[in-house]
N, C-alpha and C positions, 0 to 999 in steps of 0.2 A: 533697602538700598535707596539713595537719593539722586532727583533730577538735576538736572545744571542747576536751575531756577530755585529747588530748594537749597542747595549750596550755596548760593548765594546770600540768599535770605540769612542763613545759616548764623552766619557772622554778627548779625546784631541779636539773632535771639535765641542763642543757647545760652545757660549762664556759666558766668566766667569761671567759676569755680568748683567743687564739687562738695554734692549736699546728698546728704543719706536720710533714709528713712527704713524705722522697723515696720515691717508688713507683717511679719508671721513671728509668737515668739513662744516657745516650749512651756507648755503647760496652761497656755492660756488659750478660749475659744473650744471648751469639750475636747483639746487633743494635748499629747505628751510629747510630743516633738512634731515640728514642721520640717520636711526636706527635699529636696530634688527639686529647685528652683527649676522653671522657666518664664520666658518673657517675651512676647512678640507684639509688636503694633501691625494696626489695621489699617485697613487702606484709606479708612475715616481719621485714623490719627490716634485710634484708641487704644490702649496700655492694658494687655492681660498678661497679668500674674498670676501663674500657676504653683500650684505644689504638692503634694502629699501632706495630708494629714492623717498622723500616725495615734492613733487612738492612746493606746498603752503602755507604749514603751516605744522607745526609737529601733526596735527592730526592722531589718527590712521585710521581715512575712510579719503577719498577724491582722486585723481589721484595720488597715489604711482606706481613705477615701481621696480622692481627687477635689481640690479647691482651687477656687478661681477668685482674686481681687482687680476691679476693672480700674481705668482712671481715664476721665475726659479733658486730664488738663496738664497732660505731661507730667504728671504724676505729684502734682503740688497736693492734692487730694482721692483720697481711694473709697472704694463704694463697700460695703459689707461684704464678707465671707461667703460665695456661693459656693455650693455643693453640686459641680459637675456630672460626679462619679461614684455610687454609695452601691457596692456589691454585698451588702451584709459585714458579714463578718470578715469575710476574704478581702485580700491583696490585690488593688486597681490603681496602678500610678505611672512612673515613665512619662510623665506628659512631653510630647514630641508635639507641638504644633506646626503649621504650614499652610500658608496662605495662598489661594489660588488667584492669582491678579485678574484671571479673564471672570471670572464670575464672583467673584468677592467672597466665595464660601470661605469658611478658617473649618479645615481639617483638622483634629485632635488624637493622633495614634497615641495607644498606650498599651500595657499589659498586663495580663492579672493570673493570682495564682490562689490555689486553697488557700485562707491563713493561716492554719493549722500548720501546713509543710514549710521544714526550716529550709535554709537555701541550701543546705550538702545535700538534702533530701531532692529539691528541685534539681540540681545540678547534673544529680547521679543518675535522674531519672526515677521518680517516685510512682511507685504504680498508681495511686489512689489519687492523682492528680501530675497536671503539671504547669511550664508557664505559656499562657496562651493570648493571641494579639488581639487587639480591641482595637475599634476609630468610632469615633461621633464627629459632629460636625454642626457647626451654628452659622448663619445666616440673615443675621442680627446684632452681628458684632459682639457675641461674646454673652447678651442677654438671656436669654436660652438657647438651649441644646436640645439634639435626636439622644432618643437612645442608644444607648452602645450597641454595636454591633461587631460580632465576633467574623476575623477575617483570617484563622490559624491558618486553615487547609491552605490557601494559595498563597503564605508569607512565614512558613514557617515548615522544614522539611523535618521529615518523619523519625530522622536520627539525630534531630534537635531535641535537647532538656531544657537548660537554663535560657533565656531569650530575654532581653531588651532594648527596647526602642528609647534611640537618644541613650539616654535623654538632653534635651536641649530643643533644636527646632530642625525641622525640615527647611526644604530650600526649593522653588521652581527657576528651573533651567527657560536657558532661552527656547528652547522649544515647546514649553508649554509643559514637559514631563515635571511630576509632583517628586520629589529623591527624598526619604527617611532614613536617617542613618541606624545602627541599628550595630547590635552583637549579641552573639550563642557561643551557646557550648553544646559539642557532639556525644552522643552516647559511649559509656565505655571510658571517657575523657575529659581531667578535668584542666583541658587548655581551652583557649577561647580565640574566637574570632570576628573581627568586625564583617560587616555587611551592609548592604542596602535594600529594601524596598523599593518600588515605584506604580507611580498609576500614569499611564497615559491617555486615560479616559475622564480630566477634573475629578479625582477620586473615585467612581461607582467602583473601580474593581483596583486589586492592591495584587503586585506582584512580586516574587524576589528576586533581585539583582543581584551582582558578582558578590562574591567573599572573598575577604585579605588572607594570607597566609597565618599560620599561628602565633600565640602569643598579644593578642591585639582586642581591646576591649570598647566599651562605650567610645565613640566618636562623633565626630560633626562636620559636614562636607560644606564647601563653597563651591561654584563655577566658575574658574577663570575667565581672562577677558581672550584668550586665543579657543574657549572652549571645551577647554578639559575640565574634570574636574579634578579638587584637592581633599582627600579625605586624613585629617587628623587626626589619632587616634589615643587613646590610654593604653599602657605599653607595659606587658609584662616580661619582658627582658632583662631586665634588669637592670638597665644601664640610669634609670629615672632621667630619662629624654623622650619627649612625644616620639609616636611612630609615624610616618606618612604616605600614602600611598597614592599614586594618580590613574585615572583613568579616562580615555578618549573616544570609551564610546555611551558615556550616561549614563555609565556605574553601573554597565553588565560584566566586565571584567574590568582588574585592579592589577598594577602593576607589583613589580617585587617592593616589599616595605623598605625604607630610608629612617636614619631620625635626627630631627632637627636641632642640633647641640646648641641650641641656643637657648629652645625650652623646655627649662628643667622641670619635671615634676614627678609628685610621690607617691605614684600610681594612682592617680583620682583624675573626675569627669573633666574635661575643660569646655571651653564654649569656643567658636569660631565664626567669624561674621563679616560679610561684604560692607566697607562703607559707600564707597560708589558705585552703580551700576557697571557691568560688567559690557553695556553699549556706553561709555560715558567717555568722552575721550581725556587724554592727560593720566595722572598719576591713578596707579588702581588700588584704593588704599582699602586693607583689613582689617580684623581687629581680633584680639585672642586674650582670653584670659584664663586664668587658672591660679592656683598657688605654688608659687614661685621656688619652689623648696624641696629639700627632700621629706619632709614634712608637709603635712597638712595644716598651712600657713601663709601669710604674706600674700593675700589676694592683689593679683597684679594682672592690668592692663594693658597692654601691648598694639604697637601699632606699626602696618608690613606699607610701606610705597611700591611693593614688587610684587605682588600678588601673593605674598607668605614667601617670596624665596628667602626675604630677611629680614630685620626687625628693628626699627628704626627710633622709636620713642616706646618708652614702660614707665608707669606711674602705679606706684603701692595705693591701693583702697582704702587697708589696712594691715600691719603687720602682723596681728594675735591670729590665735587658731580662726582659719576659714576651709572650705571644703569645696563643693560644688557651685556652678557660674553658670550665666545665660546671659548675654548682651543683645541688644537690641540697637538699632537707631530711632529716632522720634523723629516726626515730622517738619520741626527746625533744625535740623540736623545736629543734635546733641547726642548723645550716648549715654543708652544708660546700661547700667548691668544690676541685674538681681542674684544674690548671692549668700551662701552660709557663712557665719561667723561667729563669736563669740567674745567673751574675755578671756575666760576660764576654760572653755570648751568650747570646739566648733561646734557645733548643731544647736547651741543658744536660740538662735533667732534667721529668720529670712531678712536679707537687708536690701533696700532699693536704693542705689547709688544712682547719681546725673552728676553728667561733668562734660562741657564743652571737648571740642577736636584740639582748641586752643591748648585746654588745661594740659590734653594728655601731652600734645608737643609740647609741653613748656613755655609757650607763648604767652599765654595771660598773666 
């Protein structure tokens, strides 16, 4: 989120236009597919791309690792492939980051499962495994990292199977609480439902917060500017329109779900993101992206002056196969989004898009 001061600046130094780059691309770098983008900047200004790296195939179980590409320069240049996260052979991905402003830590939730166990097996409740929550954290801006450290027992209840964090990024409230968006599935059942996490201790300890009603998967929450928050959801209803759901007390309970017919999609992840501080006075602008389709296509950008009640400027990334999104702001207040896409296929490659506030309104 941006101060007055960097809004202003804003204006001479975002570029005008929009410029992509491939960061991660299938089959190259010892892995067979790259997925489940995320993207967050530091409080220094610095650009971590995240992803999964899927060893042998683009399944979602089997020997995936957790990777990290940094950049010091808004992303004109990226530093080598680190390896955050290497469970062996087993499933460690979901990167959910969240930054904590009062001490500078970048929290990292994710989750990880046997490789070996396919996802009907995790879903249903596999005895010889299942999927369980993980966070690390760096303090260095992304340079190294702790160890993982496993936080199931207090974020994760006991007639929970399936479970994922994000993926996308977490968000701090103006009260200082850390909120992980997050969704499971219950034993016995294969519907699903969103949730939240929290710490209100700068991460030492992880808790779980309210759950939406059924039907509602991977999501991503912002905090309004009156205080509530807005939790977006992947929507199994059928109707291929987000679900949304609010809550006014910091995402310990969630109100009855709504869906926003404005944005269409085809059952897959989206991203959601504050552009101005939520203390910032004037317009309180968002940002939202996904593919635009009932298909898994047309990666599109989206831009709310009302806090999400509605949707005021959209600009295509690209129209071919795309899949999952993560937006961020930069520190000139540009925007960028990290994202899957392809020619041929979505899951080709991870792509890092920058495009001014100008480009998306049509300005430039």
């Amino acid at each position: 989120m941006l101060s007055i001061a960097s809004l202003i600046l804003a204006a001479c130094a975002a570029p005008p236009s929009l410029v992509q780059t491939e960061l991660f691309i299938a089959g190259q770098g010892g892995y067979h597919t790259y997925r489940i983008p995320s993207i967050i900047t530091t409080l220094r200004g610095t650009l971590l791309s995240f992803c999964e790296g899927r060893k042998n195939s683009r399944s979602d179980s089997g020997d995936i690792d957790l990777l990290l590409r940094r950049s010091y320069d808004g992303g004109q240049t990226w530093g080598e492939v680190q390896v955050v996260a290497d469970h062996g052979e087993d499933t460690i991905g979901n990167p959910t980051p969240v930054i904590d402003r009062d001490t500078g830590t970048i929290w990292l939730l994710l989750t990880k499962n046997p490789g070996y166990a396919t996802g009907e097996q995790l879903m249903s409740g596999y005895e010889a495994g299942t999927r369980t929550v993980w966070v690390t954290h760096s303090n260095d801006d992304g340079e190294t990292w702790a160890e993982t450290e496993e936080i199931t027992d207090t974020t994760k209840k006991t007639d929970w199977t399936w479970y994922a964090t994000g993926p996308g990024v977490g968000i701090q409230l103006q009260s200082g609480r850390l909120v992980i968006p997050c969704d499971h599935r219950k034993q016995g059942s294969q519907r699903s439902y969103s949730h939240v996490i929290y710490s209100d201790d700068h991460g030492a300890t992880w808790q779980i917060g309210g759950e939406t009603s059924l039907k509602n998967n991977e999501c991503q929450v912002i905090e309004r500017r009156d205080g509530s928050l807005l939790l977006n959801m992947r929507s199994n209803h059928g109707r291929n329109r987000r679900s949304i759901a609010t809550s006014n007390d910091g995402g310990l309970t969630w109100s009855n779900i709504s869906f926003d017919e404005a944005l269409i999609e085809p059952r897959c992840q989206a991203s959601l993101l504050r552009y101005t501080s939520v203390t910032q006075s004037g317009a309180s602008l968002v940002l939202f992206s996904n593919p635009a389709s009932s298909e898994r296509e047309r990666m599109t950008v989206r831009l709310s002056r009302d806090d999400g009640a509605t949707w005021a400027h959209s600009r295509i990334l690209h129209a071919g196969p795309a899949a999952y999104s993560c937006l961020t702001v930069l520190s000139d207040g540009s925007i960028a989004c990290l994202y899957e896409r392809g020619d041929a296929d979505r899951y080709e490659k991870i792509t890092f898009a920058r495009f001014s506030l100008d480009w998306l309104t049509g300005e430039s």
